[in-house]
C-alpha positions in Angstrom: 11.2 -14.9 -12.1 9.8 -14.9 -8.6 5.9 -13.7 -10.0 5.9 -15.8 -12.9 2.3 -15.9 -14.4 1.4 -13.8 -11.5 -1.4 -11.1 -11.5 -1.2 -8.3 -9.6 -3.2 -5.3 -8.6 -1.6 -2.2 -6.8 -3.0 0.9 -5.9 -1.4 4.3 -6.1 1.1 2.8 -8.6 1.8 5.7 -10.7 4.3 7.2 -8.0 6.4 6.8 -5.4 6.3 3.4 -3.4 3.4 2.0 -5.9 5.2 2.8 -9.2 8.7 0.9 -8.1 6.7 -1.9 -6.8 4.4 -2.3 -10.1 8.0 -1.9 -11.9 9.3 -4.7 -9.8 6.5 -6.9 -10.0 6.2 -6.8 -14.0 10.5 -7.6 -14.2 9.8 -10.4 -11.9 6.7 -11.9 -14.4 3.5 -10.6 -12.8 1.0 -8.8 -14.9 0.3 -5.6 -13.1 -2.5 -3.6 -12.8 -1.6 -0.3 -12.0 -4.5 1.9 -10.4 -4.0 5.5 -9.5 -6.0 8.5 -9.9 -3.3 10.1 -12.3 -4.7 8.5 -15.3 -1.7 10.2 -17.4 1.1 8.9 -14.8 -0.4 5.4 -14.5 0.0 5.5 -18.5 3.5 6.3 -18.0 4.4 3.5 -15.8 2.5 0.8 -18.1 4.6 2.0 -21.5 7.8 1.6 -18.7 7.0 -1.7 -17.9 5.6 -2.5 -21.5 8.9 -1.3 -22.7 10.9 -3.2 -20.8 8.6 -6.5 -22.0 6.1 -6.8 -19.0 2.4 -6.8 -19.2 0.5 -4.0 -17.4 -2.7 -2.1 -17.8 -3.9 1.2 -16.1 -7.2 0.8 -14.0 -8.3 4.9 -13.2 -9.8 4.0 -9.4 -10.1 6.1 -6.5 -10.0 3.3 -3.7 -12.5 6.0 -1.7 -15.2 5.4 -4.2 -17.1 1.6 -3.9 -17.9 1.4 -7.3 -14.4 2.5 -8.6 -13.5 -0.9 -6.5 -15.6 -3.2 -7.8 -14.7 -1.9 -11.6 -10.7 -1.9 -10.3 -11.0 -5.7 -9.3 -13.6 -6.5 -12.6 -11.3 -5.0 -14.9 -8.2 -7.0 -13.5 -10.1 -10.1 -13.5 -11.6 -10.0 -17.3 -8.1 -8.7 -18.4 -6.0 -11.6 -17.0 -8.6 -13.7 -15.7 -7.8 -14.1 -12.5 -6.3 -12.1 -9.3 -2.9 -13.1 -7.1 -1.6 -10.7 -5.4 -2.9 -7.4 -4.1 -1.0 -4.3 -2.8 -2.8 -1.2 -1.0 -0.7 1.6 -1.2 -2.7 4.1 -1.8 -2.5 6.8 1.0 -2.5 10.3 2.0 -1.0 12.3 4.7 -3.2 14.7 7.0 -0.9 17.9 7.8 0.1 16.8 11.0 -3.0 18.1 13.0 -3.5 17.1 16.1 -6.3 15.6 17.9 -7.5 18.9 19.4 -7.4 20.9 16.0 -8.8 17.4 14.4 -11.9 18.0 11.9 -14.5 15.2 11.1 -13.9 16.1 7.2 -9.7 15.7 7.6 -10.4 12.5 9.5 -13.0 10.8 7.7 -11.1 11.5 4.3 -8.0 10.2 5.6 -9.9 7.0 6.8 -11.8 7.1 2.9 -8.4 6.3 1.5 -5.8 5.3 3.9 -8.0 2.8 5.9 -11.6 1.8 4.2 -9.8 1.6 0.7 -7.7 -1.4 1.8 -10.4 -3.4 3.4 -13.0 -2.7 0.1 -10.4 -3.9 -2.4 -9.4 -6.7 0.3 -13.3 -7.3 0.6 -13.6 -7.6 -3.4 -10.2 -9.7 -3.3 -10.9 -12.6 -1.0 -13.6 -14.1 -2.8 -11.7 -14.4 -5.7 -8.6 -16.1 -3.8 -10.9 -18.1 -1.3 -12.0 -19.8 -4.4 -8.7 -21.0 -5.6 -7.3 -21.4 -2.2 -4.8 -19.0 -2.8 -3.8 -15.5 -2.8 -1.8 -12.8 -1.2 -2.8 -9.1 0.4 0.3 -6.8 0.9 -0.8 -3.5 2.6 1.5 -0.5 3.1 1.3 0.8 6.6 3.5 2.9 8.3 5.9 3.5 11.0 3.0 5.8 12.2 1.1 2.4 12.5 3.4 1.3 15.0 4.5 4.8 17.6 2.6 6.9 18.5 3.5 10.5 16.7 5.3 10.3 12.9 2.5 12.4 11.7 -0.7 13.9 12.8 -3.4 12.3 14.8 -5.5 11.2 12.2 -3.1 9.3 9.8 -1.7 7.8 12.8 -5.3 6.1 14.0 -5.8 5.1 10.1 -2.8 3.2 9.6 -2.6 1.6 13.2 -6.1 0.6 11.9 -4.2 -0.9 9.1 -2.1 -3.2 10.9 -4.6 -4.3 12.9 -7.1 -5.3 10.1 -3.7 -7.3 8.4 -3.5 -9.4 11.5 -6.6 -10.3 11.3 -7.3 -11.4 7.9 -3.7 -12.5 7.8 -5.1 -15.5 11.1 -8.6 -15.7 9.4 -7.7 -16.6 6.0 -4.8 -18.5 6.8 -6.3 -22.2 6.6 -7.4 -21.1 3.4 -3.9 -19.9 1.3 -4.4 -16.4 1.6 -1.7 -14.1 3.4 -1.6 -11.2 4.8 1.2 -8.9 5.6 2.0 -5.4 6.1 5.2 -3.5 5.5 5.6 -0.2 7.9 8.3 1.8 5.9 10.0 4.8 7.7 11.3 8.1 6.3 10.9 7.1 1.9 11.4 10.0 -0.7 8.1 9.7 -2.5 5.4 12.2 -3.4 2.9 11.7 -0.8 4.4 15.1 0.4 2.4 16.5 -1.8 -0.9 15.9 0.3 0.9 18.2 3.0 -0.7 21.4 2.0 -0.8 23.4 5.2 1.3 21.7 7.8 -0.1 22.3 11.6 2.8 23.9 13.3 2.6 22.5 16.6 1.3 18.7 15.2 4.4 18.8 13.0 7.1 20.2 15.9 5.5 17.2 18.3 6.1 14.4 14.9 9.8 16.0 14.1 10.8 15.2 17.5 13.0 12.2 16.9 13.7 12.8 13.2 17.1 13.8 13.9 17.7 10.1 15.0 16.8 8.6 11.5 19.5 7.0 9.9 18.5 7.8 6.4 15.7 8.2 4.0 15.0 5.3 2.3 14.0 5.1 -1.8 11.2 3.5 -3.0 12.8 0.5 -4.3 13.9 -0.4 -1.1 10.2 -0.8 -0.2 9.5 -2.5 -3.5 12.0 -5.1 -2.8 10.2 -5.9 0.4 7.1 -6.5 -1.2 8.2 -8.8 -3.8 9.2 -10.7 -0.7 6.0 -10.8 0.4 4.5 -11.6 -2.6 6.6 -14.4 -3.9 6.7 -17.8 -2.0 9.9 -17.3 -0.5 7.8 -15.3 2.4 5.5 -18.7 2.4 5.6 -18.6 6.1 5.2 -15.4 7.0 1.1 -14.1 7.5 -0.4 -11.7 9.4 2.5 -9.7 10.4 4.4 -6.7 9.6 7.6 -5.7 8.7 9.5 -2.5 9.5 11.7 -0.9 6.6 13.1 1.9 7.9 17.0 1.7 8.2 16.5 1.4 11.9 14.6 4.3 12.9 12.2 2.6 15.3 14.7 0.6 16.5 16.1 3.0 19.1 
């Protein structure tokens, strides 16, 4: 088992991305923390892993919210008395609007969670793995983190923000055995359609542009598999980076 006596924490883990990775983590040996705001689906992916032997506990948190932080990473720690691994994937979508439609309300709630969540759970994290001299941070960007139009303007700035703040706790840390990494996934059937109430026409016609060249949509355990690479110590020399998972998409 790659995560053996591990403990992990990820966000948004009663669906989609989250849920395969918290699935993955617990086969591999980690004790997962699974933190969502769907307290009754975060239930449901604890008595999946618990049924299939793992250890896992439901954390209610909305990574917005400071205090629902500090109780997330608390909780985690007076449960299984430490913290490994962390994995921010929590995020929403933001209709596609474009800057010139953009509202301060859309933007700053898509920063609340995309954006300012990871760096408050990483902020809560570090102290914990500074002091062992060890630890690793796995944040789920986007291909919208790397180009310039996969979905509306302010999703776009949030999760290029993303990569930017992995490079850089992914160098500062480094001399002290915490990593950093991001994984940009491409076209994934998860649920984070559902945060796509009212598409803007013209912000979604200018993202769809090249989606006819996308080789497929991927599945969330193609994701997961990434980030129990980036967790384990087989990606021991990999920091600060990120990798693209997207069958190839961005590669034309």
């Amino acid at each position: 088992m790659k995560l053996s006596g591990k403990v992990a924490i990820v966000t948004g883990g009663a669906s989609g991305m989250g849920k395969a990775i918290a699935e993955l983590y617990a086969a591999e040996g980690a004790k997962v923390v699974v933190s969502d705001i769907n307290a009754d689906a975060a239930n449901a992916v604890v008595a999946e892993i618990e049924s299939k032997g793992g250890s896992a506990i439901v954390v209610v948190a909305n990574v917005a919210k400071e205090e629902d932080v500090v109780q997330l990473i608390g909780t985690a720690v007076a449960t299984y008395g430490t913290l490994d691994i962390l994995v921010n994937n929590a995020g929403i979508m933001d209709n596609f609007v474009p800057a010139g439609e953009l509202t301060d309300e859309l933007w700053d709630r898509v920063f609340a969670i995309n954006t300012t969540g990871p760096m408050r759970t990483t902020r809560k994290a570090l102290p914990i793995f500074t002091e062992k001299k060890s630890g690793v941070i796995v944040n789920i960007a986007s291909a919208g983190g790397l180009y310039g139009s996969r979905a509306g303007a302010a999703y776009t700035a949030s999760k290029h923000a993303v990569v930017g703040f992995t490079k850089n706790v992914g160098f500062q840390y480094a001399n002290l055995g915490i990593r950093c990494n991001a994984i940009a996934p491409g076209g994934v059937a998860t649920n984070i359609g559902t945060s796509i109430s009212t598409p803007n026409e013209f912000g979604m016609s200018r993202a769809m542009a090249g989606i006819g060249l996308n080789p497929r949509t991927g599945e969330p355990s193609d994701i997961a598999k990434v980030a129990l690479f980036l967790a384990s110590d087989d990606s021991s020399f990999v920091n600060g980076t990120v990798i693209t998972a997207d069958a190839g998409w961005t590669a034309y």
